[in-house]
C-alpha positions as CSV (number, residue, x, y, z in Angstrom):
1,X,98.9,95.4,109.2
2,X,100.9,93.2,106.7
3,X,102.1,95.4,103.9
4,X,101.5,99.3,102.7
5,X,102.0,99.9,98.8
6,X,101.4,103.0,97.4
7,X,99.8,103.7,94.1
8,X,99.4,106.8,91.9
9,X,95.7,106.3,90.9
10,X,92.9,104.3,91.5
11,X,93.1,102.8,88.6
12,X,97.0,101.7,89.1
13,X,95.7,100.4,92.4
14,X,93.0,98.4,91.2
15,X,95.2,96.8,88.3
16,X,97.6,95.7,90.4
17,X,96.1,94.8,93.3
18,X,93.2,93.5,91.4
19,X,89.8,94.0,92.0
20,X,88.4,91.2,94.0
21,X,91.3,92.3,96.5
22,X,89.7,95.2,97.4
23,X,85.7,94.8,96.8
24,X,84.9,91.2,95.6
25,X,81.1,92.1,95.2
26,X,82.2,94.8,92.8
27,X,83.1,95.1,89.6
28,X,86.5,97.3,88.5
29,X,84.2,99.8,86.9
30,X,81.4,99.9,89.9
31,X,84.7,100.2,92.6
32,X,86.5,103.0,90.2
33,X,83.2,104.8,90.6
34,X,82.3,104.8,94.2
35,X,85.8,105.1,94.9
36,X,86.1,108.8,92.8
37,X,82.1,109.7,94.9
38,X,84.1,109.6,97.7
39,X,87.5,111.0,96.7
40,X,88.0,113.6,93.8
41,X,90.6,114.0,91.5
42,X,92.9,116.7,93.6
43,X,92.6,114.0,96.4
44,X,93.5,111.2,94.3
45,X,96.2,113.4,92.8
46,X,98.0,112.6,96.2
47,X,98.1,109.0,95.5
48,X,96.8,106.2,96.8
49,X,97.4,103.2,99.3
50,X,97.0,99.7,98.9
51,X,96.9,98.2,103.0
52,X,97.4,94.8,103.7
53,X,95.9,93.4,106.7
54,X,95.3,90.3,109.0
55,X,93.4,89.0,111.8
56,X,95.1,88.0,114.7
57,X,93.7,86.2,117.9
């Protein structure tokens, strides 16, 4: 793990991290919604993390 950032939306996630960070094959709208399938608002309420990570041999 490189980094942990914290967020207090999706969407704040997503615009900073950018969207091609987190799903290249998606677009900001597509991610936004699978995302909020997944997790509803009182989860999201509890904010959200951004994790960093990196393969090592």
């Amino acid at each position: 793990m490189t980094r942990v950032a914290e967020y207090a939306s999706f969407e704040a996630l997503l615009d900073a991290e950018g969207p091609s960070q987190v799903n290249p094959e998606a677009t900001r709208e597509e991610q936004l919604a699978h995302i909020r399938r997944i997790y509803p608002p009182d989860k999201e309420r509890l904010g959200c993390l951004a994790i960093g990570i990196e393969l090592v041999d």
